[in-house]
C-alpha positions in Angstrom: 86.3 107.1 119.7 84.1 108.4 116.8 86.8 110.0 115.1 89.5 107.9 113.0 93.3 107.9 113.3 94.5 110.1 110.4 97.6 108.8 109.0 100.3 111.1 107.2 102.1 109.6 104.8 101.6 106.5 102.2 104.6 104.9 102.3 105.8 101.7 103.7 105.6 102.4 107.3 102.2 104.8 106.7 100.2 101.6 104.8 101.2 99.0 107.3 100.1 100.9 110.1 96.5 101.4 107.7 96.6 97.7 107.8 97.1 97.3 111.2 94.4 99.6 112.4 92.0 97.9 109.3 92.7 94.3 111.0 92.0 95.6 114.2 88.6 97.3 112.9 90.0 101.1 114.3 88.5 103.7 111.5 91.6 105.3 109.9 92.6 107.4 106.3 95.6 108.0 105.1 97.1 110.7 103.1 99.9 111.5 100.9 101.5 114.5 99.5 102.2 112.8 96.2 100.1 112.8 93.1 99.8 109.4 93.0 101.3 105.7 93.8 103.8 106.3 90.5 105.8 109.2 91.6 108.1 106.9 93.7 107.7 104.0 91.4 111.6 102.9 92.0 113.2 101.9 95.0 115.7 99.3 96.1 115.9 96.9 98.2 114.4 96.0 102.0 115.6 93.4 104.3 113.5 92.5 106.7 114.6 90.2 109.8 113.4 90.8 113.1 110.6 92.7 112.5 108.8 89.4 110.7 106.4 89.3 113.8 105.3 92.7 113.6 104.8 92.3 110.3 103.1 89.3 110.8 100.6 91.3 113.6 99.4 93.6 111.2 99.4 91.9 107.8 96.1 89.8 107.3 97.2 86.2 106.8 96.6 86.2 102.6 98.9 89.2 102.3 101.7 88.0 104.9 101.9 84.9 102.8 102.2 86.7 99.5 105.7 88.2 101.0 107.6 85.6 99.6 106.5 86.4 95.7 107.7 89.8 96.0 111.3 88.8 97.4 114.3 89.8 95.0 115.1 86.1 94.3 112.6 83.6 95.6 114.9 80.7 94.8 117.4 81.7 97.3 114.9 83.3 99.9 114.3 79.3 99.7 117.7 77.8 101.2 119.1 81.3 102.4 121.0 80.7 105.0 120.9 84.6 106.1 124.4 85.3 106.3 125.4 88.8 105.7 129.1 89.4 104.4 131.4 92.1 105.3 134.0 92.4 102.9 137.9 93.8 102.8 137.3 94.9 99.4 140.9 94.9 98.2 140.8 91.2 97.9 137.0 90.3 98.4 137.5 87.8 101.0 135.2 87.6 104.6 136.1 90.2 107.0 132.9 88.9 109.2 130.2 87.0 109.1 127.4 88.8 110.5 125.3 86.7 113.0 122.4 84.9 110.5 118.6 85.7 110.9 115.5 84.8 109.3 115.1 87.6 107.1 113.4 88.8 103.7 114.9 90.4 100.9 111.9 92.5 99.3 111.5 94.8 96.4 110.6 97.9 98.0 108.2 98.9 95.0 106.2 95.5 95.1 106.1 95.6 99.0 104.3 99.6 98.9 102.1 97.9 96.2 101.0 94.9 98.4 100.6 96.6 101.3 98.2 99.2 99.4 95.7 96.3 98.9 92.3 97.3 100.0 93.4 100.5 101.6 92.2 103.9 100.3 94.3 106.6 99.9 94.2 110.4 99.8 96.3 112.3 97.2 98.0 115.5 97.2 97.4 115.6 100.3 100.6 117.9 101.6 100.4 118.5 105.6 100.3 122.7 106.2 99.4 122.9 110.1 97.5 120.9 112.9 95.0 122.0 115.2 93.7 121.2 118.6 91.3 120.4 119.8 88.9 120.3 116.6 87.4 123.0 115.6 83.6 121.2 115.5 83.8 121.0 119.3 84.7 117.7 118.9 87.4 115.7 121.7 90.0 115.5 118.8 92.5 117.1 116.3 92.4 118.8 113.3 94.9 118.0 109.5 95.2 120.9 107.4 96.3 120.9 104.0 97.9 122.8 101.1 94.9 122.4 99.0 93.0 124.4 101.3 91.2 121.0 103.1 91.2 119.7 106.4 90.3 116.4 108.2 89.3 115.8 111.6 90.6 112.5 113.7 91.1 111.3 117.1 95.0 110.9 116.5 97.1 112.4 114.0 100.2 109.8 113.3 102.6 111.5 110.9 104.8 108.7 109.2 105.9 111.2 106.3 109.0 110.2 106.0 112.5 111.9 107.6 111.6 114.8 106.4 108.6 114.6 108.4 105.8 118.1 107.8 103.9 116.6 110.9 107.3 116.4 113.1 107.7 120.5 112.3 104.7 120.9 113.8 105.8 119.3 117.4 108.2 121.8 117.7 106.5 124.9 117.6 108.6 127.1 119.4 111.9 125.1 118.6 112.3 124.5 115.1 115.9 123.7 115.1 114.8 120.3 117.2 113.0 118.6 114.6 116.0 118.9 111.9 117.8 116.1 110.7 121.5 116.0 111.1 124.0 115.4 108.6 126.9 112.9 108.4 130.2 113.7 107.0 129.6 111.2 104.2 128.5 110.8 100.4 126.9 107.8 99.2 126.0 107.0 95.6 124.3 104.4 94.1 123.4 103.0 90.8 120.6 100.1 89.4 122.3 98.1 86.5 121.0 94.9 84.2 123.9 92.5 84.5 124.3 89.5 81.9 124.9 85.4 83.2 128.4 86.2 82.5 128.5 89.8 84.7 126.4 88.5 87.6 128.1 84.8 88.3 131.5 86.0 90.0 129.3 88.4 92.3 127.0 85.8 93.3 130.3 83.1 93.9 130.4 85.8 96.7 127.1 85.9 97.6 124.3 85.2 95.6 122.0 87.7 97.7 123.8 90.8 98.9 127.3 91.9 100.9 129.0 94.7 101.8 133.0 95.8 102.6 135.0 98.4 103.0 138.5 99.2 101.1 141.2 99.5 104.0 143.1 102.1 102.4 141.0 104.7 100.5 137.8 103.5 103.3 135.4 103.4 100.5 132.7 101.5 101.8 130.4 99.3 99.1 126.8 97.6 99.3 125.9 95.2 96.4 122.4 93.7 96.6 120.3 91.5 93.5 117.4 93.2 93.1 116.0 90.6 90.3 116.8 87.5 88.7 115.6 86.7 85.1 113.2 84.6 86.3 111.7 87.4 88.3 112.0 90.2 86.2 110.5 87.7 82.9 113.6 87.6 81.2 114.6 84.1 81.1 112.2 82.6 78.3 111.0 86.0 77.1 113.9 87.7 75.4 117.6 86.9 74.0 119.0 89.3 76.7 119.1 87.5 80.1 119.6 89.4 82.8 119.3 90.5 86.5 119.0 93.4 88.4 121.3 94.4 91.1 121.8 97.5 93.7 125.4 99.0 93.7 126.3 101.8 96.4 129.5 103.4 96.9 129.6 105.7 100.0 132.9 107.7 101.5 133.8 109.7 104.5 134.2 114.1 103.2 137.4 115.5 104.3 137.4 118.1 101.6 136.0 119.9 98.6 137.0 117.4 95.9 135.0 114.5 98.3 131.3 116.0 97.5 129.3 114.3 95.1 129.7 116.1 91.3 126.8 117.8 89.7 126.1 116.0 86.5 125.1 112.5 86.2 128.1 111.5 84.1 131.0 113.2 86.4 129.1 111.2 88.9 129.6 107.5 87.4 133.4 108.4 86.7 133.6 109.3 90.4 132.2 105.8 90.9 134.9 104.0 88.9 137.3 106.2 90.0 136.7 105.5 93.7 136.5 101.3 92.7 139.8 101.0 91.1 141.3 100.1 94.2 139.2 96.7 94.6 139.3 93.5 94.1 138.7 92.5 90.4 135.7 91.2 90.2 134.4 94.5 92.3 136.0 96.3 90.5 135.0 95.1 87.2 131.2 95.6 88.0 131.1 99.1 88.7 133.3 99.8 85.0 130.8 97.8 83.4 127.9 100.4 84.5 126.9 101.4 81.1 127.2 105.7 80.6 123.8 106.9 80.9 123.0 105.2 83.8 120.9 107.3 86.5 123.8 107.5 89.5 121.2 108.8 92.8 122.4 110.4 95.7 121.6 109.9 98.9 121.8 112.2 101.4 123.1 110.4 105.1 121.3 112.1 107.8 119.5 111.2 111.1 117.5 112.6 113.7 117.5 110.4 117.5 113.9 111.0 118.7 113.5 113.9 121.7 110.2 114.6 123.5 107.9 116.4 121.6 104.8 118.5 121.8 102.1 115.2 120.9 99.1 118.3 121.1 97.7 116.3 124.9 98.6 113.2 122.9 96.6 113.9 119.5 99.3 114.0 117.2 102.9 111.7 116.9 105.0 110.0 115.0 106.0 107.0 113.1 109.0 105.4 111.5 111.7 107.8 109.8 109.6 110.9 111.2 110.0 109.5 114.6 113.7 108.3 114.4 115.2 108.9 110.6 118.4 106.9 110.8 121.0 105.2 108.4 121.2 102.2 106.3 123.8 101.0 107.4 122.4 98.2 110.2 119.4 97.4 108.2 116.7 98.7 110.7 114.9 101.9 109.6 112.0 99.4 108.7 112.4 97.1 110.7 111.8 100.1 113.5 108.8 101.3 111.4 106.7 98.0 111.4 107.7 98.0 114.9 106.1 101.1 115.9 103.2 100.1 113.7 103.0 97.2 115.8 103.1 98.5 118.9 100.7 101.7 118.1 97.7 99.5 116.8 98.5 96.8 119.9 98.1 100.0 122.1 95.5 101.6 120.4 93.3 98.2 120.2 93.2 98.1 124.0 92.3 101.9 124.5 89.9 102.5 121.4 86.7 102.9 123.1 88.2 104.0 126.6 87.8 107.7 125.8 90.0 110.5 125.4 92.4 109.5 128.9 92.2 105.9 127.7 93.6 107.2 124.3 95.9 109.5 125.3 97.4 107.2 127.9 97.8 104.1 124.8 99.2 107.1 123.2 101.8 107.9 125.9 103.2 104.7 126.2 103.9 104.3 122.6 105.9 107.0 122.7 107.8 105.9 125.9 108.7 102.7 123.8 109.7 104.5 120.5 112.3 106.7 122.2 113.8 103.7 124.5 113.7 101.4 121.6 114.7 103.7 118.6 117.1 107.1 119.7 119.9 104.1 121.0 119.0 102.4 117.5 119.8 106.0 115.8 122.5 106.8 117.4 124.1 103.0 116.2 123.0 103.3 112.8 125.4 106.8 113.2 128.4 104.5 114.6 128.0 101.9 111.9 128.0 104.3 109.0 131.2 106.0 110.0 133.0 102.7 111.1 131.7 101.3 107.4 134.4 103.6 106.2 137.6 102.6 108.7 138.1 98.5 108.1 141.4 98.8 109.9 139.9 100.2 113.0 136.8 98.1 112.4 136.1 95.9 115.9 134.2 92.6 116.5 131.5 95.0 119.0 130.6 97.5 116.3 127.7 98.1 115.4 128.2 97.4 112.3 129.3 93.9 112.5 127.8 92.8 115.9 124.0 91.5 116.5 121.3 94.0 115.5 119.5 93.5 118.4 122.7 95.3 120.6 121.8 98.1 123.2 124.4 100.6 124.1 124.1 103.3 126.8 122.9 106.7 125.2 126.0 109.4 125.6 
């Protein structure tokens, strides 16, 4: 193929499939609606566990390596032992132990800035429409853009996020299809500096991250370190020690009074209201978030993959514009670099095959995406709502029970 793969989207999923396709010598370019790398300079947290090896396919070998310096807390990446806690969070003690993995706990702004290396990106580059075939004559597709551009490729791949421009445009005559769906559930979270003396009783629990639900009010609660001082260049450098940690509250909407409030500062009394139930030491972090700090919301929706129009298998999807789904079982990433995987593995074999050979590499991504990813959606949907209902909470959720599960699709 003469053209190259135009990728949509800059983020996570978008760069490591550029670094895929650059490994495997497969022309691409990738554009992004934003301005520029700094207008999503924050971010949490990512785990990453079974997608290491897909990762590992498309990284080259300096970069893979480097993963470890961007980890939250390289000390304990060290000698983790990759438990992951579920909490009753009236008293803070194990509900379950969920099954340990190798995993890595990465900063989700130094991994986008890692995985940028060497790759050139587009700005304000906002997806308007796609044509087919090109408009030069060309075996291909066409990219249209809000600026008034366009870009021919071979394949379009839109990994623009779950809220996906290139997925509205594989449902042409259905637009309904491609919308996300929402979950009756709020979820708030906060970044906060915490002293030695704040952090210490969190980390007795786990010096990395849990998670638990409150069996009365089924408040649900994800606490994560997101830097330690040695990271972040306190310890040394300044009288105020500190780390950086993650704190999300999230809670099943029966009513009016359940939505998220409007202003920042009726939103962290919500917070503390909601905590006053737990445990102390739970507790006690979230009334120790300091007034002024920036409380996010974040909206729960998902969308399980359904056939789409691929445009005679010139245009499909990636990551959370192929199967937006949850948090709540860790595996929206995981899924991307999957499909990253899997499209330049794919692609490599087919590249100079022609348009059939493409279009049939093409094809059988796709077959894989759905199998692998609507059944992972639809769990991710399961685990959220049983997050919230620790009395009904069963050894077989989704939640609890190994990531790697497959249930039948009803």
């Amino acid at each position: 193929m003469s053209l190259p793969v135009l990728i949509i989207g800059g983020g996570i999923v978008g760069l490591t499939l550029a670094q895929g396709l650059k490994k495997a010598g497969i022309p691409f370019q990738v554009y992004e609606r934003d301005a520029d790398a700094d207008v999503k300079s924050g971010g949490w947290g990512i785990t990453v566990h079974w997608a290491l090896p897909a990762l590992a396919a498309c990284l080259p070998d300096d970069l893979y390596a480097r993963l470890t310096h961007i980890q939250v807390d390289p000390q304990q990446g060290i000698r983790d032992t990759g438990r992951f806690l579920f909490l009753d969070l009236a008293t803070a003690t194990p509900v379950y132990v969920i099954p340990p993995s190798q995993r890595l706990r990465i900063n989700r702004r130094k991994l986008r800035t890692l995985l940028s290396e060497g790759i050139d990106v587009a700005w304000n580059k906002a997806l308007v429409s796609v044509e087919t075939p090109a408009a030069d004559g060309q075996d291909g597709v066409v990219a249209h853009f809000a600026d008034g551009s366009s870009a021919a490729g071979s394949l379009i791949v839109g990994a623009d996020g779950s809220r996906s421009r290139t997925r509205r445009q594989l449902f042409p005559d259905n637009a309904a299809a491609a919308q996300l769906y929402s979950l009756p559930v709020r979820f708030m979270g906060v970044t906060v500096r915490l002293t030695e003396d704040q952090v210490r009783p969190l980390r007795t629990i786990d010096p990395l991250l849990f998670q638990g639900s409150h069996p009365e009010s089924g408040v649900y609660m994800w606490y994560s370190t997101l830097s330690t001082p040695e990271v972040n260049g306190s310890r040394g450098a300044s009288a105020d020690v500190y780390y950086e940690a993650q704190i999300n509250l999230s809670w099943i909407v029966t009513g009016p009074d359940d939505e998220v409030p409007p202003t920042q500062s009726a939103r962290l009394a919500k917070l503390k209201t909601l905590a006053q139930p737990f445990e102390a030491r739970l507790r006690q972090a979230i009334d120790d978030i300091p007034d002024g700090t920036e409380v996010l919301e974040i909206q729960l929706q998902d969308w399980p993959p359904i056939s789409w129009d691929n445009r005679a298998s010139t245009v499909t999807l990636a990551g959370d514009a192929a199967h937006a789904m949850t948090m709540y079982r860790g595996e929206a990433f995981n899924h991307g670099v999957t499909d990253a995987a899997r499209l330049v593995e794919n692609l490599g074999s087919a590249w100079n095959a022609g348009r059939e050979g493409l279009a049939a590499a093409v094809d059988a991504y796709e077959a894989d995406l759905m199998a692998r990813t609507r059944p992972a959606v639809l769990l991710s949907r399961q685990a959220c709502l049983d997050a919230h209902d620790l009395k009904n909470l069963k050894p077989d959720s989704p939640l609890v029970s190994k990531r790697a599960r497959a249930v039948e699709d009803v």
